[in-house]
N, CA, C and O atoms as a printed pandas DataFrame, in Angstrom:
     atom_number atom_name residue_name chain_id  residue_number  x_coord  y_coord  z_coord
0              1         N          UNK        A               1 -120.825   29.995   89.336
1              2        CA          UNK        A               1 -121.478   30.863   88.396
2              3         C          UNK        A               1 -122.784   31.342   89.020
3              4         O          UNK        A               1 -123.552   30.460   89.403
4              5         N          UNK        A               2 -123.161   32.676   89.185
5              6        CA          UNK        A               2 -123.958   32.905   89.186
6              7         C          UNK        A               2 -125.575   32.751   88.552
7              8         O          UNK        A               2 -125.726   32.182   87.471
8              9         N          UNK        A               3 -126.366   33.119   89.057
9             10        CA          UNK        A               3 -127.790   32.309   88.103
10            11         C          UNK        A               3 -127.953   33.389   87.313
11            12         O          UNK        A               3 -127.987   33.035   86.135
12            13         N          UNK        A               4 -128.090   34.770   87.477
13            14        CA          UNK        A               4 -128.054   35.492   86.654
14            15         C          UNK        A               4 -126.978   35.930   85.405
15            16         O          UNK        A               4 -127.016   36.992   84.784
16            17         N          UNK        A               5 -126.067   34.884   85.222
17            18        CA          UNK        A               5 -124.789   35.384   84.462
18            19         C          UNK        A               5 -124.707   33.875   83.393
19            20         O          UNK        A               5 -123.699   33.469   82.814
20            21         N          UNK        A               6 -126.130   33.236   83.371
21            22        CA          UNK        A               6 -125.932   31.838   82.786
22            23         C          UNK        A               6 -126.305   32.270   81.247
23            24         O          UNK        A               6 -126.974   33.201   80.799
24            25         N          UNK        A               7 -125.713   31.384   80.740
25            26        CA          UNK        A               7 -125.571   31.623   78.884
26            27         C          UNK        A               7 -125.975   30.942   77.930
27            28         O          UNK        A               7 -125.818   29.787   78.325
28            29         N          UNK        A               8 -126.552   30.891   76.556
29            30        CA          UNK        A               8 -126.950   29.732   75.961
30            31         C          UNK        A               8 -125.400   28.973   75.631
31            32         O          UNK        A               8 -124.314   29.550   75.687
32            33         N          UNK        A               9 -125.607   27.685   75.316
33            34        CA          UNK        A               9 -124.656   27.184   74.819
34            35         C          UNK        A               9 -124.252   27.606   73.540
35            36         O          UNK        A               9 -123.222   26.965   73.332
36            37         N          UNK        A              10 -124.511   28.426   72.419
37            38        CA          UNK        A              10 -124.379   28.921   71.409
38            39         C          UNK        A              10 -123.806   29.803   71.314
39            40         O          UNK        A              10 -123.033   29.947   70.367
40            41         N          UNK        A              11 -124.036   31.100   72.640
41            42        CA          UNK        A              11 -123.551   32.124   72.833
42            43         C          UNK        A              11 -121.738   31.521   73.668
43            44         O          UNK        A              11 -120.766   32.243   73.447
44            45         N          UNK        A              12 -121.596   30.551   74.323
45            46        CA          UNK        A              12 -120.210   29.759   74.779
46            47         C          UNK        A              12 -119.734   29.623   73.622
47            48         O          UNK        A              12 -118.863   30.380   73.193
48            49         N          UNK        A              13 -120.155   28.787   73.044
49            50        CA          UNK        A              13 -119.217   28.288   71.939
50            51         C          UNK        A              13 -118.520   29.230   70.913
51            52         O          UNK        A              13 -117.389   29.073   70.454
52            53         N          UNK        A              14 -119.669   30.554   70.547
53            54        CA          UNK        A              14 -119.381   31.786   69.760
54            55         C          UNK        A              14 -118.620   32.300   70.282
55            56         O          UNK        A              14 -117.980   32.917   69.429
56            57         N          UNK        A              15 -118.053   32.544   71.634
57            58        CA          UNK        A              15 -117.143   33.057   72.575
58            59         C          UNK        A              15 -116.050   32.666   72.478
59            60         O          UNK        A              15 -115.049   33.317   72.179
60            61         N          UNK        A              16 -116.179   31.059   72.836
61            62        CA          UNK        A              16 -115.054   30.674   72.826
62            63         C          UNK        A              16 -114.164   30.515   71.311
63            64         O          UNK        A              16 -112.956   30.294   71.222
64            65         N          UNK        A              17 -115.146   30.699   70.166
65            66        CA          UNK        A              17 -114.046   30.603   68.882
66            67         C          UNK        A              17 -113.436   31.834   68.880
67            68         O          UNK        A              17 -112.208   31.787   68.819
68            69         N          UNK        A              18 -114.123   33.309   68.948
69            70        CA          UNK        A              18 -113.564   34.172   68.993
70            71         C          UNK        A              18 -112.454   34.078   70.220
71            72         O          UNK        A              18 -111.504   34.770   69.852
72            73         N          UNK        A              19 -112.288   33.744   70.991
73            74        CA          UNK        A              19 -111.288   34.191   71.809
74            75         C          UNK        A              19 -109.987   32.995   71.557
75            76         O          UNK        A              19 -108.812   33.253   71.818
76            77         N          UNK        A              20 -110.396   31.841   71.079
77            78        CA          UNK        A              20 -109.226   31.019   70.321
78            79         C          UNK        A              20 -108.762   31.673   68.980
79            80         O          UNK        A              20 -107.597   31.507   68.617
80            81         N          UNK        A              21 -109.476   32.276   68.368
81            82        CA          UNK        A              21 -108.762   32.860   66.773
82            83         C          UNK        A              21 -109.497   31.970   66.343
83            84         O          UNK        A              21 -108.597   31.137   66.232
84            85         N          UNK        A              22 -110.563   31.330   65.935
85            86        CA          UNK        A              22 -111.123   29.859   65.131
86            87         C          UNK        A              22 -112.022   30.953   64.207
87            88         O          UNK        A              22 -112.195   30.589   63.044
88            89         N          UNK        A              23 -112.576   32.169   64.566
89            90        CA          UNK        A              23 -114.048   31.961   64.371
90            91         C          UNK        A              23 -113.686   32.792   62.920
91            92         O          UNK        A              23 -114.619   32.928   62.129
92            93         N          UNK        A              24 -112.642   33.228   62.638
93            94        CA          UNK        A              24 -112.389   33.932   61.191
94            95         C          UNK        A              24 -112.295   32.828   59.960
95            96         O          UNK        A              24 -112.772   33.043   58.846
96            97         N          UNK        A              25 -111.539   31.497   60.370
97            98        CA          UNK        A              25 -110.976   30.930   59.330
98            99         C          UNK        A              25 -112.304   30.386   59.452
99           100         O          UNK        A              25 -112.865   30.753   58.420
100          101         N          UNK        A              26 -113.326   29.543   60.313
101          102        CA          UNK        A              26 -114.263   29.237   59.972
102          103         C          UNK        A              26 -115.306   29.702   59.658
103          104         O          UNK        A              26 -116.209   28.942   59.305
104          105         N          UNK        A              27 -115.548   31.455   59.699
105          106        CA          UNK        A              27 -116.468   31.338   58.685
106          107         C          UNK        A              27 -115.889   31.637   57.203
107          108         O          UNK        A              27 -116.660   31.738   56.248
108          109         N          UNK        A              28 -114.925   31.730   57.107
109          110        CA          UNK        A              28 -114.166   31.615   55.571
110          111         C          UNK        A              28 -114.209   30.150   55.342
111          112         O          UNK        A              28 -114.280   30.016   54.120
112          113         N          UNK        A              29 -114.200   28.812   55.996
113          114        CA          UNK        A              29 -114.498   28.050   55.459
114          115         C          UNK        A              29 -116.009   27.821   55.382
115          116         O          UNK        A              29 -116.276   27.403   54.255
116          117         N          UNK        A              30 -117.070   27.931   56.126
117          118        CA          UNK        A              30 -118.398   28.405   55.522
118          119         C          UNK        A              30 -118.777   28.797   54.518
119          120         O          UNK        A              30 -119.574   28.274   53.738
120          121         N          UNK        A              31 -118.027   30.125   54.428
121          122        CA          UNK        A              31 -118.397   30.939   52.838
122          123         C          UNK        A              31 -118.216   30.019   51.657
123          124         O          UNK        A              31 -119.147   29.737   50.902
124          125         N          UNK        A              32 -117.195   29.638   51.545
125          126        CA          UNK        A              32 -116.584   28.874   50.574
126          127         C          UNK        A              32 -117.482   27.485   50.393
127          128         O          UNK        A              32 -117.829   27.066   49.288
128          129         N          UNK        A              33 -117.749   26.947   51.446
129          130        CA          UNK        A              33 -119.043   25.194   51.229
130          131         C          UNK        A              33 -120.465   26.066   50.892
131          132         O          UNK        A              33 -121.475   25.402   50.658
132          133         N          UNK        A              34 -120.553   27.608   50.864
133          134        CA          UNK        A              34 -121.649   27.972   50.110
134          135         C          UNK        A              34 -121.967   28.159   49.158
135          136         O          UNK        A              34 -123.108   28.247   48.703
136          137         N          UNK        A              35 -120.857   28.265   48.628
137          138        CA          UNK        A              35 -120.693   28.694   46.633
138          139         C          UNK        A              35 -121.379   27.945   45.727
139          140         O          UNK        A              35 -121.900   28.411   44.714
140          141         N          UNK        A              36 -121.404   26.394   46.168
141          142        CA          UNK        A              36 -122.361   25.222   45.267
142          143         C          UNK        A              36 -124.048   25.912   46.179
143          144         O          UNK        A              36 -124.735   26.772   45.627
144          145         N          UNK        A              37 -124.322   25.476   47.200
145          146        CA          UNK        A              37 -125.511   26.085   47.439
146          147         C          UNK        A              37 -126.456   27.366   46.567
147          148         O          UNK        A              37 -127.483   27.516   45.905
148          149         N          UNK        A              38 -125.267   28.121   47.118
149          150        CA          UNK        A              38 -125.827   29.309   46.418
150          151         C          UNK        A              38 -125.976   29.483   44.743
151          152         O          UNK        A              38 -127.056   29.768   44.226
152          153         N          UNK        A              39 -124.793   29.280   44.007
153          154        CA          UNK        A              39 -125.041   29.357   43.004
154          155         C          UNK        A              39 -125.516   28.202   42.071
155          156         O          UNK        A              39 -125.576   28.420   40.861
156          157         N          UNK        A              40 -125.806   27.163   42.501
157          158        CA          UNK        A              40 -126.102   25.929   42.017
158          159         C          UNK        A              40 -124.788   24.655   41.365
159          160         O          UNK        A              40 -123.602   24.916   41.161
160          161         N          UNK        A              41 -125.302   23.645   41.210
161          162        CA          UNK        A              41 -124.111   22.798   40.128
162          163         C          UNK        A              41 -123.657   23.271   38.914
163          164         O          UNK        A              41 -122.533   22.977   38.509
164          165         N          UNK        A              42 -124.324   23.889   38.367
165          166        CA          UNK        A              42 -123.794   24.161   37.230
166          167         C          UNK        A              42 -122.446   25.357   37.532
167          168         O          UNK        A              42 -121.424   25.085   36.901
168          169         N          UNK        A              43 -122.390   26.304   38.198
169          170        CA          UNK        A              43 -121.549   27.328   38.505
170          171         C          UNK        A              43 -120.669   26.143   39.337
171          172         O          UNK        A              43 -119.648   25.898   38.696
172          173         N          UNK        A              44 -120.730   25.610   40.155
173          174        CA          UNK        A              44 -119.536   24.511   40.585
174          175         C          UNK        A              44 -118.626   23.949   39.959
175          176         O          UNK        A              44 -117.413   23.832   40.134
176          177         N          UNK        A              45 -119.625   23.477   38.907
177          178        CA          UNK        A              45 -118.699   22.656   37.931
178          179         C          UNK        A              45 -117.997   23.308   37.159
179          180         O          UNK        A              45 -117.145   22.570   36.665
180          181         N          UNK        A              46 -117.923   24.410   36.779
181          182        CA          UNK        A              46 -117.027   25.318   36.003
182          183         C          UNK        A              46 -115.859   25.956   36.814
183          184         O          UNK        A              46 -114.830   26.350   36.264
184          185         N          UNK        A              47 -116.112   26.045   38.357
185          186        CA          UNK        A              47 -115.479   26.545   39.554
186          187         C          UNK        A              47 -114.244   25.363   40.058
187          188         O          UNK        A              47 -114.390   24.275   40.615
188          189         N          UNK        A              48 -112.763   26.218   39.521
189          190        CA          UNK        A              48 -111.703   25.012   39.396
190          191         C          UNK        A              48 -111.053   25.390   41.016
191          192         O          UNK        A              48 -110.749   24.361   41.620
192          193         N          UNK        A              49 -110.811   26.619   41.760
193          194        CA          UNK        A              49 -110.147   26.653   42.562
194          195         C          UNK        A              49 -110.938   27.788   43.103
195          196         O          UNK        A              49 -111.633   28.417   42.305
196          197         N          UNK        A              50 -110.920   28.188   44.560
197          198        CA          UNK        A              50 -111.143   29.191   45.223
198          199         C          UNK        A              50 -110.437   29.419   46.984
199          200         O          UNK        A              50 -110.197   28.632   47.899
200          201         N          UNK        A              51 -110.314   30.697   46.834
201          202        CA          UNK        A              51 -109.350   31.450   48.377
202          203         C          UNK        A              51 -109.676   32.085   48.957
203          204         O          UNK        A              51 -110.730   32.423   48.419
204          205         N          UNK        A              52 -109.499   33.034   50.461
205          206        CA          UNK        A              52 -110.223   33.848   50.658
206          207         C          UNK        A              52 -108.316   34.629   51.159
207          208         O          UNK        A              52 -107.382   34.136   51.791
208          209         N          UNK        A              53 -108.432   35.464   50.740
209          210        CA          UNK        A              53 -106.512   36.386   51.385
210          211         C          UNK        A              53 -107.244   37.861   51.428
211          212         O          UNK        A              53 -107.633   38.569   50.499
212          213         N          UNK        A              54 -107.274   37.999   52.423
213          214        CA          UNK        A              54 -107.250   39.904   52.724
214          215         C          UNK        A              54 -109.013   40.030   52.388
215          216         O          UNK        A              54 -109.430   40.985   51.734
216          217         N          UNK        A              55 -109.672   39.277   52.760
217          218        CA          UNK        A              55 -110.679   39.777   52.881
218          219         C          UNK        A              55 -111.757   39.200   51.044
219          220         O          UNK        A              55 -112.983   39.143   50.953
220          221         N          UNK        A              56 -111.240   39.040   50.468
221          222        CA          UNK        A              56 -111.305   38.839   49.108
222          223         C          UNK        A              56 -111.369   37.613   48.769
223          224         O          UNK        A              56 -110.583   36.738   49.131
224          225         N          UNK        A              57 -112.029   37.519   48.268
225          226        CA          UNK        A              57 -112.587   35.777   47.207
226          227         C          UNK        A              57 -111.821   35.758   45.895
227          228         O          UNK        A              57 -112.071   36.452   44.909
228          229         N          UNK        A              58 -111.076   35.070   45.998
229          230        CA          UNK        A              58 -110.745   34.728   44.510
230          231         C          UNK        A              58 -111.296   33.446   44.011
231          232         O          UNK        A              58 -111.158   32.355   44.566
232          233         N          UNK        A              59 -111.938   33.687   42.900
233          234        CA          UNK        A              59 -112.180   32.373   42.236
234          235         C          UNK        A              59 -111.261   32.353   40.882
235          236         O          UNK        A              59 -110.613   33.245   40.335
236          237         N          UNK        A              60 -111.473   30.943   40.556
237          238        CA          UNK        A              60 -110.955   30.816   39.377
238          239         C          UNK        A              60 -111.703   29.665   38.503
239          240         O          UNK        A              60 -111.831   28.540   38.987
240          241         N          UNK        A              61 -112.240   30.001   37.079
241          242        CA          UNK        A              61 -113.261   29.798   36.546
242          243         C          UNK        A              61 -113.114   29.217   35.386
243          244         O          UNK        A              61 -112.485   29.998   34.672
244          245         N          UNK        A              62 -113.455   27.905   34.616
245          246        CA          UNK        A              62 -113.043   27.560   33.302
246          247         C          UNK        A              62 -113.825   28.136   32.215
247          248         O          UNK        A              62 -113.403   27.956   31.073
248          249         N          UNK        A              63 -115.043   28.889   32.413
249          250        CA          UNK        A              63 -115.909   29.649   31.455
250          251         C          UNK        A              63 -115.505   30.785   31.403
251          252         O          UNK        A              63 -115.455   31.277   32.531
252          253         N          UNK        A              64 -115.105   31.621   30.422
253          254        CA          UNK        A              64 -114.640   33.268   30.593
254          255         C          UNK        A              64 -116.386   33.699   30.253
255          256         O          UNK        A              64 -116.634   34.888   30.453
256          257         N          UNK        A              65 -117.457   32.914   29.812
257          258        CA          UNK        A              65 -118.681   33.428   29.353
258          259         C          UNK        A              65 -118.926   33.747   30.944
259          260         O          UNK        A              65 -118.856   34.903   31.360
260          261         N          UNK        A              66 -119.227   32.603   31.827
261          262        CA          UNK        A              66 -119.612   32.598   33.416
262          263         C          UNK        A              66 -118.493   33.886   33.777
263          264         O          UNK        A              66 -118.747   35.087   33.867
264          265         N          UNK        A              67 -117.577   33.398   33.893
265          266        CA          UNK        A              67 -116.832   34.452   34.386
266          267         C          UNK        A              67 -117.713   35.794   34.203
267          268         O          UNK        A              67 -118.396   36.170   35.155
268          269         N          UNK        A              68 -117.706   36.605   32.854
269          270        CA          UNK        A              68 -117.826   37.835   33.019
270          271         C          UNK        A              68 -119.368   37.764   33.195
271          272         O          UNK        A              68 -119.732   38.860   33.621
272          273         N          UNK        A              69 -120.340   36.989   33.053
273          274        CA          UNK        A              69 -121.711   37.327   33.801
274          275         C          UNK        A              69 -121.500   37.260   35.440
275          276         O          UNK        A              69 -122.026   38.102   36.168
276          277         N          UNK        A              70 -120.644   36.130   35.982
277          278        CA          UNK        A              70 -120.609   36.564   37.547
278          279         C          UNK        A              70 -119.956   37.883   37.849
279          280         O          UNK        A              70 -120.431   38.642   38.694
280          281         N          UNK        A              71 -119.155   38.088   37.343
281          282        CA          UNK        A              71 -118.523   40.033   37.384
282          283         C          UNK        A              71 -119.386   41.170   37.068
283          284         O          UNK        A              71 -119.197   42.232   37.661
284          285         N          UNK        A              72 -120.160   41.078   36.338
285          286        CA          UNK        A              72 -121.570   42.104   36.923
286          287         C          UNK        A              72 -122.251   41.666   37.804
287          288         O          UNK        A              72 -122.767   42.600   38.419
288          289         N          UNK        A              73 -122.587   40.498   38.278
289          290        CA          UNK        A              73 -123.281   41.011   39.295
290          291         C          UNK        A              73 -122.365   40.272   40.759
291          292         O          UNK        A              73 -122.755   39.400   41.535
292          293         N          UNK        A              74 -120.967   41.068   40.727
293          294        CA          UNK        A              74 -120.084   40.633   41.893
294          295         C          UNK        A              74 -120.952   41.313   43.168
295          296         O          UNK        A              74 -121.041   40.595   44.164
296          297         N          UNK        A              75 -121.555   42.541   43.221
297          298        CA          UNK        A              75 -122.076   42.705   44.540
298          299         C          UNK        A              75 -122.812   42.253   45.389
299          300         O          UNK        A              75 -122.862   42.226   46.619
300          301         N          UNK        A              76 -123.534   41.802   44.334
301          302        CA          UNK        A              76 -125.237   41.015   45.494
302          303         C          UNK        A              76 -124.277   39.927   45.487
303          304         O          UNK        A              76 -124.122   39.705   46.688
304          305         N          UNK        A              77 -123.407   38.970   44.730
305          306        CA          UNK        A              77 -122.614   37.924   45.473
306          307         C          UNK        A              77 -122.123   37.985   46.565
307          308         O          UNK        A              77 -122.083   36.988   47.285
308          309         N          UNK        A              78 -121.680   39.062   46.911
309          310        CA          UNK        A              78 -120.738   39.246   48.037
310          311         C          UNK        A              78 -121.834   39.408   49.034
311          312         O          UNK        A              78 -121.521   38.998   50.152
312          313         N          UNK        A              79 -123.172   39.950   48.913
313          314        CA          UNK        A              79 -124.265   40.367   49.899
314          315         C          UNK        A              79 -124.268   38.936   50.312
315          316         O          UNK        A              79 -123.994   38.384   51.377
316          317         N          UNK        A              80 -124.644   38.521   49.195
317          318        CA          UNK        A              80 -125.339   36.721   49.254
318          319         C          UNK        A              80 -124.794   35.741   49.882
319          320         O          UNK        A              80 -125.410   34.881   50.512
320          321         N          UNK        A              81 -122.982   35.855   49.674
321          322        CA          UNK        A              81 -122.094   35.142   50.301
322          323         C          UNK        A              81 -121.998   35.304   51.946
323          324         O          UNK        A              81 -121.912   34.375   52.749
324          325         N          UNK        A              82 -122.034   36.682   52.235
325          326        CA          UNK        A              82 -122.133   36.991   53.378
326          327         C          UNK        A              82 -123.327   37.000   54.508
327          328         O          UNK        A              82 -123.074   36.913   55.709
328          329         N          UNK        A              83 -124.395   37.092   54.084
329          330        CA          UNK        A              83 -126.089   36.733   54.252
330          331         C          UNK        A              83 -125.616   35.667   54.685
331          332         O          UNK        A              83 -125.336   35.633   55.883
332          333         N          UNK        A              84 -125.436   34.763   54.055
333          334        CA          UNK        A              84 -125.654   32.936   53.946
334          335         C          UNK        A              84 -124.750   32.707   55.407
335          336         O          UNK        A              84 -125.352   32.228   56.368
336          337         N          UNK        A              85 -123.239   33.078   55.543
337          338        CA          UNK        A              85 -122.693   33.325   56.616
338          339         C          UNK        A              85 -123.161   33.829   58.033
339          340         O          UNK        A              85 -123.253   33.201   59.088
340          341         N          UNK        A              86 -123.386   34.930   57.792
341          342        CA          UNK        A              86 -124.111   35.575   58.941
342          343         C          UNK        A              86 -122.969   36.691   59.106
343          344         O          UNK        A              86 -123.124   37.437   60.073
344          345         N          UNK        A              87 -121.558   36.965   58.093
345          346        CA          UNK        A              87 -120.829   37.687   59.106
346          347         C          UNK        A              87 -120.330   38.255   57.691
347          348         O          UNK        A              87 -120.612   37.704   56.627
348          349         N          UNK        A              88 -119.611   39.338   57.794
349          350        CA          UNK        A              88 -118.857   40.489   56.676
350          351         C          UNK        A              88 -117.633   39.473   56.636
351          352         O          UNK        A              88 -116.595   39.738   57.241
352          353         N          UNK        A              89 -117.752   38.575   56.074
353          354        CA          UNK        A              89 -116.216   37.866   56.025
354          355         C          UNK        A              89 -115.492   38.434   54.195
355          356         O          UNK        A              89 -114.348   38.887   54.224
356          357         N          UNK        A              90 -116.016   38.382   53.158
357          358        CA          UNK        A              90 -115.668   39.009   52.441
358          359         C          UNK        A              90 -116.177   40.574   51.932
359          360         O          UNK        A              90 -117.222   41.051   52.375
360          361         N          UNK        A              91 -115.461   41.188   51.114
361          362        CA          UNK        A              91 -115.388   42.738   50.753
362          363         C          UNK        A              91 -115.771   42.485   49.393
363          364         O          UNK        A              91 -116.849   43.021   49.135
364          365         N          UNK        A              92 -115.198   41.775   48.311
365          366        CA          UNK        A              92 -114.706   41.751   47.356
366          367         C          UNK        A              92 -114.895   40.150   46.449
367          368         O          UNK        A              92 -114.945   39.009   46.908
368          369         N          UNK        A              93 -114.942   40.470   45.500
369          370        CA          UNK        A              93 -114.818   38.893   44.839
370          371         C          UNK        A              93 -113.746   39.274   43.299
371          372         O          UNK        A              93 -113.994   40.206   42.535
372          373         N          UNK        A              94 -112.831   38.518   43.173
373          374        CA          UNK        A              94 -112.252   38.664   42.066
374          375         C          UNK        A              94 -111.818   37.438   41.121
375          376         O          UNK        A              94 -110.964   36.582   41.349
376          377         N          UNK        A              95 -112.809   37.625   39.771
377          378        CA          UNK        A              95 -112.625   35.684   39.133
378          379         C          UNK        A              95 -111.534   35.971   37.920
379          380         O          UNK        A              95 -111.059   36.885   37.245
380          381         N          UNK        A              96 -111.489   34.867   38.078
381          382        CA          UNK        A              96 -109.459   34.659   37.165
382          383         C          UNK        A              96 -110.273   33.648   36.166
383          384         O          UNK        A              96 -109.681   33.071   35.254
């Protein structure tokens, strides 16, 4: 290796997930261990199941009250979700 062609170890490892296929499903599993962070315990605990298929979050929610307050403000979620990530992994959020 050349001295001029040397790399952080951060920038290797980021390399190497992308070029294995790793680095999609993990930051979809990221997104997803952020949902308690971000929205606190209380939104967890009402939060029975969640997916990520085609780009899209599905949750599924035992409050229809939570439910339709997180559905106005689905966008800055998706900002927020993705912020927290670092990467456009979701488009969309849709709660059941």
């Amino acid at each position: 290796m050349k001295r001029g062609t040397l790399k952080s170890i951060s920038e290797l490892v980021r390399q190497t997930c992308r070029e294995d296929g790793i680095e999609t499903p993990l930051n979809e599993y990221r997104l997803m261990q952020a949902w308690e962070p971000l929205l606190g315990k209380g939104v967890a605990a009402y939060t029975k199941d969640m997916y990520i298929k085609n780009q899209i979050l599905y949750v599924t929610l035992t409050s229809s009250v939570l439910r339709h307050e997180l559905m106005m403000n689905r966008r800055s979620l998706v900002s927020r979700l993705n912020d927290y990530v670092k990467a456009q992994v979701i488009t969309n959020i849709i709660f059941r």
